[in-house]
C-alpha positions as CSV (number, residue, x, y, z in Angstrom):
1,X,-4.3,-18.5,-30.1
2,X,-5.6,-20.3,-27.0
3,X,-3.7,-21.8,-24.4
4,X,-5.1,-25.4,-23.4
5,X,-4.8,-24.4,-19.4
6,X,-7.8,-22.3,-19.6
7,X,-11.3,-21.9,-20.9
8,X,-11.3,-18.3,-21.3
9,X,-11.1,-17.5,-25.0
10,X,-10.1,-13.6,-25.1
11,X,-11.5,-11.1,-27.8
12,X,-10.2,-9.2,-30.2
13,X,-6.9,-7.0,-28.9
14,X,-7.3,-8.5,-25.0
15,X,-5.2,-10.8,-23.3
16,X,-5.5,-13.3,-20.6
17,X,-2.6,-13.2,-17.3
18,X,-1.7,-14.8,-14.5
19,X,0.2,-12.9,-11.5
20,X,3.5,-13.7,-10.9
21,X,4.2,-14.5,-7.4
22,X,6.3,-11.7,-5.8
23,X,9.2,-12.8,-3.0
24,X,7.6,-12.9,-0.2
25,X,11.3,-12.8,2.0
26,X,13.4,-9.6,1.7
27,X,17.2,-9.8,0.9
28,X,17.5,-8.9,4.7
29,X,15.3,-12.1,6.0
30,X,12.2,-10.1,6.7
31,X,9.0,-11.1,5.5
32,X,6.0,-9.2,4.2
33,X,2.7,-9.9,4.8
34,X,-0.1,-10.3,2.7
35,X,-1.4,-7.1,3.8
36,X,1.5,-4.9,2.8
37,X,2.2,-6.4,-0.7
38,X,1.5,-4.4,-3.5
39,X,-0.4,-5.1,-6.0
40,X,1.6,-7.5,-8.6
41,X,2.5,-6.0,-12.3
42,X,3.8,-8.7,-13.9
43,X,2.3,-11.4,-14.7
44,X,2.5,-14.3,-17.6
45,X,0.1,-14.2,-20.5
46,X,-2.1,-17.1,-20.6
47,X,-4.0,-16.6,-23.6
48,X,-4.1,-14.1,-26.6
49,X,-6.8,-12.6,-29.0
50,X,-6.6,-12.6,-32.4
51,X,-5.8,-8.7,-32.6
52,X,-8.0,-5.8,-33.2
53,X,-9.3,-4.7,-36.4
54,X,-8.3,-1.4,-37.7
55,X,-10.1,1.8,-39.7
56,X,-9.6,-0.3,-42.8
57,X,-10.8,-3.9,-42.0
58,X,-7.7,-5.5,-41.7
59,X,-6.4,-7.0,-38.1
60,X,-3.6,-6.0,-36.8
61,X,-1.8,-9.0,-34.8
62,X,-1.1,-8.8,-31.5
63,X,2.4,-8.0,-30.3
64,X,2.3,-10.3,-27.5
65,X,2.3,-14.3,-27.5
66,X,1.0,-17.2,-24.4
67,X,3.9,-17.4,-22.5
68,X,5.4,-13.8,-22.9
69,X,5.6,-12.5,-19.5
70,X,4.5,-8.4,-19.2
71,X,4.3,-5.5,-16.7
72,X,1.2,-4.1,-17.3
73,X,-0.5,-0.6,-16.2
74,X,-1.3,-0.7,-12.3
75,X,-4.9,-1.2,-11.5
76,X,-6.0,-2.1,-15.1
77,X,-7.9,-4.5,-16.4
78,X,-11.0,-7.2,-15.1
79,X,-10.5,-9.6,-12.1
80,X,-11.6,-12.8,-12.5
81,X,-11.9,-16.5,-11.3
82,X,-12.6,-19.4,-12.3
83,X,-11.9,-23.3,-11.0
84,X,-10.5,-21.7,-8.5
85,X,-7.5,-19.7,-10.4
86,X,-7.6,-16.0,-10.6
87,X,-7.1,-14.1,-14.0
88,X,-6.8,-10.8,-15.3
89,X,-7.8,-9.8,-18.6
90,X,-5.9,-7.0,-20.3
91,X,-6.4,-5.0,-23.4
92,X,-2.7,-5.1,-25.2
93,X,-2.7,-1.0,-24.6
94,X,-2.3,-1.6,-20.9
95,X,0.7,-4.0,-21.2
96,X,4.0,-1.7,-20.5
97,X,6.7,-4.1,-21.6
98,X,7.6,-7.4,-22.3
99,X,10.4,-9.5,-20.4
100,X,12.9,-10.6,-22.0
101,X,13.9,-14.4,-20.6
């Protein structure tokens, strides 16, 4: 399942996210700047493969859905950009949990 927004089509059990933006203000009215944010871990999926295949042949479907948003492993996955957006593509066994909305 593909979402329409983007042209990367992912493979088998990978996924395709988008950061989240973190709050840039803290409760107290200070503001961080670029270079002291950490590195964002959640991020909403953009696109899905269709799941891996197992031992046996058969494909397992993916747990996770476009649209789900995830915390994922810190400093996994592969950077990329295109049209100016930047994605990250994740395999499903570096996605920690799913929000629940």
């Amino acid at each position: 399942m593909v979402a329409a927004q983007t042209k990367i089509v992912p493979l088998a059990d990978r996924l395709v996210v988008k950061n989240v933006q973190q709050e840039e203000v803290l409760a107290s009215g200070l503001v961080i700047p670029d270079t002291a944010k950490e590195k964002p871990q959640t991020a909403e999926v953009i696109a899905v493969g269709p799941g891996r295949v197992d031992d046996k042949g058969n494909r397992v479907q993916m747990e996770i859905g476009v649209g789900d948003t995830v915390v994922y492993a810190k400093y996994s996955g592969n950077e990329i950009k295109i049209d100016q957006e930047e994605y990250l593509i994740l395999s499903e066994k570096d996605v920690l949990a799913k929000i629940q909305k």
